[in-house]
C-alpha positions in Angstrom: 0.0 0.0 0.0 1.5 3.4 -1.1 0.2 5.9 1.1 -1.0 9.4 -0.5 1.3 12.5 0.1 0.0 15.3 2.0 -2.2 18.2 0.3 0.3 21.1 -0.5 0.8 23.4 2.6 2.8 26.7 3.0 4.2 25.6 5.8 4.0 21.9 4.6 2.2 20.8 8.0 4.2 22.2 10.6 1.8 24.3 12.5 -0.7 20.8 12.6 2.7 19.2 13.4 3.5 21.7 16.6 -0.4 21.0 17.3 0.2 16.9 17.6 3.5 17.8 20.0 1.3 20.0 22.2 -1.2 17.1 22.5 1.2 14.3 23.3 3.3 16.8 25.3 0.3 18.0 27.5 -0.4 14.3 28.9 3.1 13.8 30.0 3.2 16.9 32.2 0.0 15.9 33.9 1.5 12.6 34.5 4.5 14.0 35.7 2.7 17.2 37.3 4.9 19.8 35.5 4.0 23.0 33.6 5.9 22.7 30.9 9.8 22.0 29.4 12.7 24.0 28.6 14.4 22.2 25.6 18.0 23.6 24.7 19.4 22.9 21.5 22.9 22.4 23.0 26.5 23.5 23.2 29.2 23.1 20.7 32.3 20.6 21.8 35.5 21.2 21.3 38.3 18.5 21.0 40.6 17.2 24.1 43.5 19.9 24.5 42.1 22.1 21.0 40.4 25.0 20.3 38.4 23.5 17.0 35.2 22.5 17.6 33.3 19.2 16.5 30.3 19.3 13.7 27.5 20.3 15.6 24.2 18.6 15.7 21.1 20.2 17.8 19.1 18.3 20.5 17.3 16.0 18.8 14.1 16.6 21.5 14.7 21.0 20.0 15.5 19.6 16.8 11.8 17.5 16.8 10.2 20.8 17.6 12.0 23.9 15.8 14.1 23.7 12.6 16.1 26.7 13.8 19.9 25.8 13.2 22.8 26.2 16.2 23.3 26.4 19.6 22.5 28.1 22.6 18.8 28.6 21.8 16.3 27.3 24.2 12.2 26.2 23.6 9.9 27.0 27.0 6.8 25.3 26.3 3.8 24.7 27.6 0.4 23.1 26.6 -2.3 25.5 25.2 0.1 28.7 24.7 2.4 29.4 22.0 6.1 28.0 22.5 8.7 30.8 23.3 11.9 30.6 20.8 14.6 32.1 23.1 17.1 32.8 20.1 20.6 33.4 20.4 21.7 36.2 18.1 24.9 37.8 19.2 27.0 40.4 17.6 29.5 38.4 15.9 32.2 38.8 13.8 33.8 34.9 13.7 30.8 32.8 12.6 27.1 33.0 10.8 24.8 32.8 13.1 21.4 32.2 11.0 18.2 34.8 11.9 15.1 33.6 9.8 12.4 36.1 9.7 10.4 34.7 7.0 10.7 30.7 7.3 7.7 29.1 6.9 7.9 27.8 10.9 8.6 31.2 12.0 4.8 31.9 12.6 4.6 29.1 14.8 6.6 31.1 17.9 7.1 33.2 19.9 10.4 34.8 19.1 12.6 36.4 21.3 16.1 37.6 20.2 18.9 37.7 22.9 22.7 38.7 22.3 24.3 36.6 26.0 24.2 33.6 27.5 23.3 35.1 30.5 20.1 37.0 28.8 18.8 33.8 27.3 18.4 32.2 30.9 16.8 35.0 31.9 13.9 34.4 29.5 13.5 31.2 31.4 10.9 30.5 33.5 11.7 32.1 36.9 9.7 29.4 38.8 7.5 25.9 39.2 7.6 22.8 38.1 9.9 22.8 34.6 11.7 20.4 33.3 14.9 21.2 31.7 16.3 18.5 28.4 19.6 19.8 27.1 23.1 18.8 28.4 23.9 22.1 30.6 22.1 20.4 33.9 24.1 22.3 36.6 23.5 25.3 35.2 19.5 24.4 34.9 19.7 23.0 38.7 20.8 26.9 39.4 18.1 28.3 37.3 15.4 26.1 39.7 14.1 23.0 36.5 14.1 20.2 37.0 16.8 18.1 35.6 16.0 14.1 36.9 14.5 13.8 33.4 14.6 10.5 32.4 10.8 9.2 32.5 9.8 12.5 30.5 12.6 11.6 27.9 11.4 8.0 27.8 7.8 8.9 27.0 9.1 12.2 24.3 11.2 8.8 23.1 8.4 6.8 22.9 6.0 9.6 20.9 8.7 10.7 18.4 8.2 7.0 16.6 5.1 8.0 15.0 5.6 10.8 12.8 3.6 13.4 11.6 2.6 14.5 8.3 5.1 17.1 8.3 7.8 14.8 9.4 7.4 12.4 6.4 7.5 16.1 4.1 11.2 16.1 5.2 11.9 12.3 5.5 10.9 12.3 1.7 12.7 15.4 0.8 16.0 14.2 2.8 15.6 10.6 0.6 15.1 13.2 -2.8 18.5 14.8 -1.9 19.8 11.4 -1.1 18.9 9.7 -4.1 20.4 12.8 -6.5 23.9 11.3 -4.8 23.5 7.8 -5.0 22.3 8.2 -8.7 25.5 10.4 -9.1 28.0 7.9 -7.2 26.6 5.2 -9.7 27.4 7.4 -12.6 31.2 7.7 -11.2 31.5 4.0 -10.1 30.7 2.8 -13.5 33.4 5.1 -15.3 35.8 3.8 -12.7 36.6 6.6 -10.1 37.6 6.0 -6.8 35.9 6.5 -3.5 37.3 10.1 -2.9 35.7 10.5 -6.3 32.8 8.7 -6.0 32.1 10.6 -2.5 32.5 14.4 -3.5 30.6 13.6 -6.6 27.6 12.4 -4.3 28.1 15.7 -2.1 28.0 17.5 -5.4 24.9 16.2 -6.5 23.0 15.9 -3.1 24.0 19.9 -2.2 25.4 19.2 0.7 29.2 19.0 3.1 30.5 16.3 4.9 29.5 18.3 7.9 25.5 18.4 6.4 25.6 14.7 6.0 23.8 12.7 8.6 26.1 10.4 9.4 30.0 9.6 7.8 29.0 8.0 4.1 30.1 4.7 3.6 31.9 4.8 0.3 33.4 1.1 0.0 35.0 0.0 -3.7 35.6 -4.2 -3.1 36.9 -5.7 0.0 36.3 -2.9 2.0 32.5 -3.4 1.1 33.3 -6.3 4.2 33.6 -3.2 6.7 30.3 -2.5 7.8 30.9 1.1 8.9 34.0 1.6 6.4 35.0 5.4 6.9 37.8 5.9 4.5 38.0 7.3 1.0 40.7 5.8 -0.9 41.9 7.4 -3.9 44.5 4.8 -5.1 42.2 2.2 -5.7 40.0 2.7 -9.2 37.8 0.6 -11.6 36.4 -0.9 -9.1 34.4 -4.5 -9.5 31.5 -3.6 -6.5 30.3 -0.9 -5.0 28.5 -0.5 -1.7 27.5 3.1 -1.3 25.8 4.0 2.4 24.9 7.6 2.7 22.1 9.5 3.4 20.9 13.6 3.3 19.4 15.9 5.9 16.5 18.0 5.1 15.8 20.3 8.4 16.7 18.4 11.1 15.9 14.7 9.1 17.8 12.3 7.3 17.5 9.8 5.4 19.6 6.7 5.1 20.1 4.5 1.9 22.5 1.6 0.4 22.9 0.1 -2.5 25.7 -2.3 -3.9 26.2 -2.4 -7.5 28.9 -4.9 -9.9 30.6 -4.4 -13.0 31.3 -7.6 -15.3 34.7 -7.8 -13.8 32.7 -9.5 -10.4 32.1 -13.3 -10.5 29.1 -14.4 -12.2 28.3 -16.4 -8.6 28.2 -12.4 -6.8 26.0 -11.0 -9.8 23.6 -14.3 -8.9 23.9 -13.4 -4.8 23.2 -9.8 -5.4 20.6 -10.5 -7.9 18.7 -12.3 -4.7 19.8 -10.0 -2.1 18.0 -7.5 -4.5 14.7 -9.9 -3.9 15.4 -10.7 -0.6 14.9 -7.0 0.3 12.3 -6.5 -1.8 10.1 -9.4 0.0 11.5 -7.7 3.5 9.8 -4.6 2.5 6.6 -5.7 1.3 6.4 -7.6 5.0 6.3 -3.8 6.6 2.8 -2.9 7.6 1.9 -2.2 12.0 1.5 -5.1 14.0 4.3 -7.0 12.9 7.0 -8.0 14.9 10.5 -6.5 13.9 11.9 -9.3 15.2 10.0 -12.2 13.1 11.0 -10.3 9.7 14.4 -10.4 11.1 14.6 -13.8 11.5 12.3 -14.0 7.9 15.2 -12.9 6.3 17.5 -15.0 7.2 15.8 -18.1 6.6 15.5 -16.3 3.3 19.4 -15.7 3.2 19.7 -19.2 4.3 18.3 -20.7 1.3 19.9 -17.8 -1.1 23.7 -19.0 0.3 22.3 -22.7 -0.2 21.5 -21.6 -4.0 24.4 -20.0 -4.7 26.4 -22.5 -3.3 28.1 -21.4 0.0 26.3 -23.3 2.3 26.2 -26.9 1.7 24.1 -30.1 3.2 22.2 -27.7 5.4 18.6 -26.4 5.0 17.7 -22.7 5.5 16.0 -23.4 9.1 19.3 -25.7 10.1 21.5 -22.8 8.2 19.7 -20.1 10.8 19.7 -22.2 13.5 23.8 -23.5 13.7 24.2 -19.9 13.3 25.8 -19.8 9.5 23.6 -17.0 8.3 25.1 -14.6 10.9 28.7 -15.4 9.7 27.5 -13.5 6.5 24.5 -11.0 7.8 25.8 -10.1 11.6 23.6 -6.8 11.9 20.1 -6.2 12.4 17.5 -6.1 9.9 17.5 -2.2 10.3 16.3 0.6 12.7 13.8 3.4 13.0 14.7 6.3 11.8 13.7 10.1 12.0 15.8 13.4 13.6 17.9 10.7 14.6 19.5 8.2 11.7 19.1 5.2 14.5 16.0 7.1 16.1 14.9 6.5 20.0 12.5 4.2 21.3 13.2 1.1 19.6 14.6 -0.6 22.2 11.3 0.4 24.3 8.4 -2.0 25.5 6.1 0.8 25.9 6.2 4.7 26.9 8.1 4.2 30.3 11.1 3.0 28.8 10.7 -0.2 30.4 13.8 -2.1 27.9 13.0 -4.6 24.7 15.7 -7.0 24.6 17.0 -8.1 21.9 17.3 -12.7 21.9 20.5 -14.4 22.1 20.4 -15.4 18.8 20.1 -12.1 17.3 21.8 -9.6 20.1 22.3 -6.9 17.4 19.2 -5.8 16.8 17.8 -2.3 17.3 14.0 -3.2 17.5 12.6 -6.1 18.1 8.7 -5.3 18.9 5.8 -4.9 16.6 5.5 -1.7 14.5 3.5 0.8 14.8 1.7 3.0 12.1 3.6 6.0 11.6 6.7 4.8 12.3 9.6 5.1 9.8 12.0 2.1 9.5 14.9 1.1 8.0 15.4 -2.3 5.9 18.6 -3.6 5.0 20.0 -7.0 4.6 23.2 -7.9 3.7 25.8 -10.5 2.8 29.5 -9.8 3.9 32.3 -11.8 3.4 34.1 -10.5 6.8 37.5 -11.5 7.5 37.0 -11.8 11.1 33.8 -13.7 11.0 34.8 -15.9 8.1 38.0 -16.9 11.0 35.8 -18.3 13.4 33.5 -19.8 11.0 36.4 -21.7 9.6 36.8 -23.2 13.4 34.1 -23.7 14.1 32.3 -27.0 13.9 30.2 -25.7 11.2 33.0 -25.5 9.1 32.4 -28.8 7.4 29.5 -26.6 5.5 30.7 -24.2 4.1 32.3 -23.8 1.0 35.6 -22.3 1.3 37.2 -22.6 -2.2 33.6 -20.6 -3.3 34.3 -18.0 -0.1 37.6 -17.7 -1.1 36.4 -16.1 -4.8 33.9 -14.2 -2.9 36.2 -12.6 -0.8 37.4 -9.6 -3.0 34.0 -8.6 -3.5 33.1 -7.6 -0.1 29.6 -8.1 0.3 25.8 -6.7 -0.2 23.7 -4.6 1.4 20.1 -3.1 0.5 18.5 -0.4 2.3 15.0 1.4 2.1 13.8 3.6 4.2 9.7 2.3 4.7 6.8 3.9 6.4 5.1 2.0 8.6 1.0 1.7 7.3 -1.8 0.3 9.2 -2.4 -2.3 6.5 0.9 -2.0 4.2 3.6 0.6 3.6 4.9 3.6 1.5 8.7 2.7 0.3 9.9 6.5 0.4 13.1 5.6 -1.0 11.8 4.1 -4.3 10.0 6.6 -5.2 13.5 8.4 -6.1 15.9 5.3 -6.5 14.3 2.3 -7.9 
């Protein structure tokens, strides 16, 4: 099921989505008999012994309620009045500090322009019952909030899985700007650049810095593809025989998060077959999405699925899918989860929640990896991403094991160079099926 996209709005939904916060946030202050939160959007960090400051992300809680960029800005709100935007604007001659006056969430607040740290607490509330979210707690304990926060974070955790209408606006925008990379990686991969290539011709294309990226782009050309979270950018290495490209876009305050793996005819004709199934594999993965199904039970779908793809191919031999998943030879070659929610945050909160007091989902012994692991809910925005690695490390204890006897070694052996596979969508959850946002730009 392909869900409709909203009506056009001019401020694509945000006012209704500021309405739906207000809601949700008004029942956790009765519960917690407060009058409302102060949400900061954070302090820059600078590195051990150095004056240069990290990249700087806002507080994902500010983040979920106001696009406005930077730090040092606070939100005071409270249910049933407007929500005060403390900004911090000071007169500055070192950096851009960004004032919009005409953004389509402007209307929304109630602005207040401050040029010191010390004014911008004193548009706090002077006293009650507020809770403060942000990292600067000792200075909040000063300023009278309350900072033992972790039940009202748990529930704000909880509510941030379903999104709004205005929240799948950027999710879908941030997978447009995504996909405008990945199609221009492709482009560079197939005329044989390398990964430094293949990366700033993806930033190119997507608009973006490494610094607006939201998180470090996996950029892998071969072996490296076996490095699950493979940072470096090689520029040696060229006319490459795979591919696996990881990288998302951010589109105020959301990203998005997509992979594909693609071969040239200088792969074996047995990886072509594996990622011609992996292709499937994910396809069948998606189509399971839809709420009330377990996370956990399409996780383990997949690799019974991945159990009879390695059987097919030929890796796995004298074993059957379920005794494959079982003996544990699936997770030599898929050792990650199935994927993660996603939203302000690429691996967003709450999926490791049973319910709205934070009481903790885990994860089985068989699988200990795994992000989520309970039903789905409609709203929520997943992740799903199966792979196949041929991982050096893994492959070591395989060979030890007493498994061993099942595997085929001389066909692992060819494999090796390639890497491995991985597949990723970014689905949103439907009450009786799904929208794929990521195929709508990269089929």
């Amino acid at each position: 099921m392909t869900q409709a996209r909203e009506a056009p709005m001019t401020d694509f939904g945000f006012s209704a989505h500021l309405t739906v916060l207000q809601e949700r946030l008004a029942e956790t202050l009765q519960i917690h008999n407060l009058e409302g939160v102060v949400i900061s959007s954070g302090v820059p960090h600078s590195y051990f012994a150095d004056d240069q400051e990290a990249v700087y992300h806002e507080v994902p809680h500010f983040a979920h309620w106001c696009p406005q960029p930077g730090p040092y800005h606070f939100l005071v709100v409270t249910p049933g009045v407007k929500p005060k935007l403390i900004r911090w604007s000071p007169s500055d001659y070192w950096e851009e500090h960004f004032r919009p006056t005409d953004a389509y969430w402007c209307a929304s607040f109630d602005i207040v322009e401050v040029s010191n740290r010390r004014a911008s607490w004193g548009e706090l509330p002077g006293s009650g019952r507020w809770a403060y979210i942000g990292p600067e707690c000792a200075m909040a304990q000063e300023w009278g909030l309350i900072t033992d926060t972790a039940a009202i974070v748990s529930r704000m955790d909880w509510d941030r899985g379903i999104k709004t209408p205005y929240e799948i606006h950027c999710l879908r925008e941030a997978t447009r700007l995504g996909a405008l990379g990945h199609r221009a990686a492709k482009a560079q991969f197939e005329a044989g650049a390398s990964e430094m290539e293949i990366h700033l011709a993806y930033l190119a294309a997507a608009e973006c810095l490494d610094g607006d990226l939201p998180y470090g782009s996996i950029v892998a050309l071969n072996e490296k593809a076996a490095i699950l979270h493979y940072q470096n950018k090689r520029t040696a290495v060229r006319n490459g025989a795979v591919l696996l490209l990881d990288s998302g876009a951010m589109y105020q305050g959301y990203g998005s998060d997509i992979t594909r793996t693609y071969a040239t005819a200088a792969a074996p004709a047995e990886f072509h077959h594996l990622l011609t199934g992996m292709a499937a594999l994910q396809a069948r993965s998606c189509d399971r999405v839809q709420a009330g199904v377990s996370f956990l039970e399409l996780h383990h779908q997949a690799h019974l699925e991945l159990g009879a793809l390695l059987v097919e191919v030929g890796l796995l031999q004298d074993l059957s899918p379920e005794e494959a998943v079982k003996r544990g030879c699936t997770s030599t070659f898929l050792p990650h989860g199935l994927g993660h929610l996603l939203g302000i945050q690429v691996h967003d909160v709450g999926g490791l929640q049973k319910n709205p007091q934070g009481e903790p989902e885990r994860s089985p012994t068989q699988y200990p990896r795994l992000r989520t692991v309970r039903a789905l809910r409609e709203g929520e925005v997943v992740t799903v991403e199966p792979g196949c690695y041929f991982i050096p490390v893994l492959l070591e204890r395989a060979k030890q094991g007493r498994e061993s006897v099942h595997l085929n070694w001389r066909l692992i052996d060819k494999l090796r160079p390639c890497g491995g596979i991985r597949i990723e969508d970014n689905v949103h959850v439907g009450a009786k099926g799904h929208d794929n946002l990521t195929r709508a730009f990269l089929p």
